[in-house]
Backbone bond lengths (Angstrom), bond angles and torsions (degrees), N, CA, C in turn:
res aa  C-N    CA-C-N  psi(-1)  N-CA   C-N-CA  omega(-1)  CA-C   N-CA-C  phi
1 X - - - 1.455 - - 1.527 107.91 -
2 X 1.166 118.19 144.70 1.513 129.36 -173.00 1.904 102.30 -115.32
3 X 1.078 121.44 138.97 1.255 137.93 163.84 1.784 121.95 -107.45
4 X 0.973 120.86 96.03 1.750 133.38 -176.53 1.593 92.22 -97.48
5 X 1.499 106.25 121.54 1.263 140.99 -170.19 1.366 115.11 -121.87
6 X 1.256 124.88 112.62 0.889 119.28 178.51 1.942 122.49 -146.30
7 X 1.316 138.42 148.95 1.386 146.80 -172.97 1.188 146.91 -139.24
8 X 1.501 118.68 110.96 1.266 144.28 -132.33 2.018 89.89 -126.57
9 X 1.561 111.34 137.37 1.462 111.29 169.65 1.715 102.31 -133.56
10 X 1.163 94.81 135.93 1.467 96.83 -178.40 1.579 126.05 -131.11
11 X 1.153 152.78 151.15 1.737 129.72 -161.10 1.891 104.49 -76.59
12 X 0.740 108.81 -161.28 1.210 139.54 -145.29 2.108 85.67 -91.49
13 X 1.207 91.61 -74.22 1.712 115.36 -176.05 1.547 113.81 -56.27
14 X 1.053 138.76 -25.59 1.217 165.32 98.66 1.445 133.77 -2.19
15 X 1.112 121.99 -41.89 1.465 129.85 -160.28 1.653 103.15 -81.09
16 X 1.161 144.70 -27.87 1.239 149.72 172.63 1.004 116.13 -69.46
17 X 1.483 121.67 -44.78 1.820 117.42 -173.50 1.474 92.97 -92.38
18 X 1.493 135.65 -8.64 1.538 127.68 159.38 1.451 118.94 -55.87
19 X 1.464 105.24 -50.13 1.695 114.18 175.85 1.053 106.56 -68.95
20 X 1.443 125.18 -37.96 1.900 113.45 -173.74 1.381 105.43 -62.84
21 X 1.426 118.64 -46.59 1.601 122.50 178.73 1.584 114.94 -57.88
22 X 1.424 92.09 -53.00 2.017 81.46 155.88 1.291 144.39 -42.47
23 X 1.287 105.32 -63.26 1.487 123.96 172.57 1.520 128.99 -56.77
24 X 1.647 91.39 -26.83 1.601 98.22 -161.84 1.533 110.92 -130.58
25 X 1.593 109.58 6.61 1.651 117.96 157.21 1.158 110.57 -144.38
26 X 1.629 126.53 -51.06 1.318 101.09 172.40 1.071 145.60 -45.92
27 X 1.716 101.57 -50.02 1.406 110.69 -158.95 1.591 103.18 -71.89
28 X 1.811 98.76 -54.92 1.550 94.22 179.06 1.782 123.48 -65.94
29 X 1.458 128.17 12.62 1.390 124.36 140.31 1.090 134.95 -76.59
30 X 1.491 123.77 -19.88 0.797 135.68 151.95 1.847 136.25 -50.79
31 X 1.309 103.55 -52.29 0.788 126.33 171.10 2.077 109.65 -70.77
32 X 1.404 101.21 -35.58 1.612 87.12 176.27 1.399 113.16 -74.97
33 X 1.795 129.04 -14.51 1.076 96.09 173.00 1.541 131.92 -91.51
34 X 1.423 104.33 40.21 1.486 94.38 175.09 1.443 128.25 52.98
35 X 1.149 118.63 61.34 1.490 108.40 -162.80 1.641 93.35 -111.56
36 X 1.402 94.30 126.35 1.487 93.32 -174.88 2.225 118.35 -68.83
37 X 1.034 90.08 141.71 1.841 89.27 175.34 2.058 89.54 95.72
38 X 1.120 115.30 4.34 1.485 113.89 -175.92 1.501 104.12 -80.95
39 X 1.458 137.33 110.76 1.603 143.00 171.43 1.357 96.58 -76.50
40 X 1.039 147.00 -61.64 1.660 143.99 -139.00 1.228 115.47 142.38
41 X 1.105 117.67 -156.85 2.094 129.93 -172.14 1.496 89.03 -178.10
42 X 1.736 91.51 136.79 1.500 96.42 168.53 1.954 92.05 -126.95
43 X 1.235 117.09 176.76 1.152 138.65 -131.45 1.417 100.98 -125.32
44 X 1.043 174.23 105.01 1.599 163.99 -175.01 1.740 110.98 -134.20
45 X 1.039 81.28 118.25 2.191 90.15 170.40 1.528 118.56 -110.97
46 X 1.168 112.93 145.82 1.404 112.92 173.47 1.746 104.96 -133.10
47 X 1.114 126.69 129.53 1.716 132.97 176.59 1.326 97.41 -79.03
48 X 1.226 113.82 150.95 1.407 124.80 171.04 1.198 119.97 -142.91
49 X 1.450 135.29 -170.87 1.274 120.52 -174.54 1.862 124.71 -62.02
50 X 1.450 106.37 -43.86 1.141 145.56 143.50 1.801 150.72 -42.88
51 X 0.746 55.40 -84.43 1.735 100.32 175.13 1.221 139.54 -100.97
52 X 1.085 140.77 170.83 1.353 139.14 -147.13 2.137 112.46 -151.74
53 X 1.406 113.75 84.23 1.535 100.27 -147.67 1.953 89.77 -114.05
54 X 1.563 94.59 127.65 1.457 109.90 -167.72 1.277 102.92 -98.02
55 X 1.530 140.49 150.81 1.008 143.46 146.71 1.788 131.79 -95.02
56 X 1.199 137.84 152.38 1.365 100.42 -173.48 2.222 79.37 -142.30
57 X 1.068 111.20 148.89 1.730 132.78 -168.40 1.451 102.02 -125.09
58 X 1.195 107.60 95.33 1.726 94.47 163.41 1.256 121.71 -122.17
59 X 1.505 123.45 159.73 1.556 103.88 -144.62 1.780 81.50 -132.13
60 X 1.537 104.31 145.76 1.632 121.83 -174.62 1.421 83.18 -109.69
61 X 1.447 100.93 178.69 1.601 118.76 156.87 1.807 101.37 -88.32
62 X 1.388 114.16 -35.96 1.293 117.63 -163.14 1.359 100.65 -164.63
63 X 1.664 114.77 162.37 1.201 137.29 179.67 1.377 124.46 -43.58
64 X 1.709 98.33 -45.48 1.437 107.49 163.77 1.033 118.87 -73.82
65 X 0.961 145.92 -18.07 1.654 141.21 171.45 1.587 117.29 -68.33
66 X 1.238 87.12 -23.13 1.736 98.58 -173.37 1.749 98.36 -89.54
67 X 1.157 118.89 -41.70 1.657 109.50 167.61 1.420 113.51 -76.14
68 X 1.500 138.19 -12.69 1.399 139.45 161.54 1.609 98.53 -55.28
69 X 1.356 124.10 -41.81 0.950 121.76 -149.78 2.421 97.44 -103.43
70 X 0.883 84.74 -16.12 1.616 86.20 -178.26 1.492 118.10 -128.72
71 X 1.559 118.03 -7.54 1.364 105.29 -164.12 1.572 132.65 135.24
72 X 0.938 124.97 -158.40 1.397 130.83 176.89 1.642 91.41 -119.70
73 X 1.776 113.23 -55.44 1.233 120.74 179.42 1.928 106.74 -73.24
74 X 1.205 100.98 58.72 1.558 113.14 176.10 1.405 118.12 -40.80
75 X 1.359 123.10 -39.05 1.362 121.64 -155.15 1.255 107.73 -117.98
76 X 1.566 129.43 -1.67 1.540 124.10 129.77 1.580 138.11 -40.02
77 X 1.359 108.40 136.27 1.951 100.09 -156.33 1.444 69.33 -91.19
78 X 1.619 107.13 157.76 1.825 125.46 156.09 1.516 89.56 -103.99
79 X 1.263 127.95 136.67 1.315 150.21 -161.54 1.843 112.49 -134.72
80 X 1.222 113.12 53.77 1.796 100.71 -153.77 1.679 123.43 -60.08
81 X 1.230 94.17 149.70 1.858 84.58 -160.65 1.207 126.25 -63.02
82 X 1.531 121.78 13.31 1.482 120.04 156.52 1.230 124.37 -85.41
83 X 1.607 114.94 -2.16 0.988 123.26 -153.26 2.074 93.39 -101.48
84 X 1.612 96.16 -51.62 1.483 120.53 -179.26 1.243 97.38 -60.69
85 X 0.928 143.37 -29.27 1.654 146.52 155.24 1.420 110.66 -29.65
86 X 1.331 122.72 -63.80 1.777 131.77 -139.71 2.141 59.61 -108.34
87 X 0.999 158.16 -63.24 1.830 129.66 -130.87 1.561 94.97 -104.02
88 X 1.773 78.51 144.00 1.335 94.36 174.13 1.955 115.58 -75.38
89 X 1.269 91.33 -37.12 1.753 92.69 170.68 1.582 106.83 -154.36
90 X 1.498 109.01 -171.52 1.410 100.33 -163.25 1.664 100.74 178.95
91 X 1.614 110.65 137.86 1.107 91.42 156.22 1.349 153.41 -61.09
92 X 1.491 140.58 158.91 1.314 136.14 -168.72 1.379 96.18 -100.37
93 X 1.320 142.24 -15.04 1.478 150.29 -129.94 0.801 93.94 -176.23
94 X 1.683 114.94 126.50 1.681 129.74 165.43 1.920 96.71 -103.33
95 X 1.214 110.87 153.54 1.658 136.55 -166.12 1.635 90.14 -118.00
96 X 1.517 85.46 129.94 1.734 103.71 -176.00 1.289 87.54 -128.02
97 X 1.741 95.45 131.61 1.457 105.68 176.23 1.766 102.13 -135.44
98 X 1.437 113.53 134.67 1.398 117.87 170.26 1.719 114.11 -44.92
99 X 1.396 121.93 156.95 1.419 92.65 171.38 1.447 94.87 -132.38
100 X 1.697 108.93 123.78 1.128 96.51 -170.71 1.774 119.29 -94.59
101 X 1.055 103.75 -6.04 1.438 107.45 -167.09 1.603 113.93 -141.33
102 X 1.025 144.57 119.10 1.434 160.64 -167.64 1.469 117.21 -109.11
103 X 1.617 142.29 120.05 1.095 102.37 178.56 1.848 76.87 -141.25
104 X 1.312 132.44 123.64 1.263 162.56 -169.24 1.516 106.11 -94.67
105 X 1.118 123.35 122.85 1.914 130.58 -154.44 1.356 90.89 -128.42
């Protein structure tokens, strides 16, 4: 299993119509195209003094699934410009990490 990591910060005023756009176009386009070896994405927030800095985890079966799904240039983030709109910064590069161990509570 592969984990694609990636981090987006956005203000304070902002941070709500970021998650609605998440929740309610990204994620579920994502999810409509069927991309085979695709597990899910989970969602992570952290408050800050400021700001508002999101994380987003999406899980392949494998490496290749994750370039089926992005490319040759795999480890470039696509960031769509409604999105680059509402963040103040963001990664350019999502971090793929094997996952070796799972433990489900």
């Amino acid at each position: 299993m592969i984990a694609r990591i990636w981090h987006g910060c956005t203000s304070k005023d902002n941070a709500k119509a970021y998650e609605d756009l998440l929740k309610e176009e990204i994620f579920t386009g994502i999810a409509d195209k069927n991309i085979p070896g695709y597990k899910g994405i989970r969602l992570l927030k952290r408050e800050m003094e400021n700001d508002i800095e999101y994380a987003t985890i999406m899980f392949f079966e494998t490496i290749d699934a994750v370039k089926k799904f992005m490319g040759d240039d795999y480890e470039t983030a696509y960031v769509l410009p409604a999105a680059q709109k509402l963040l103040k910064s963001y990664d350019k590069k999502s971090n793929h990490y094997e996952v070796l161990h799972e433990l489900n509570y």
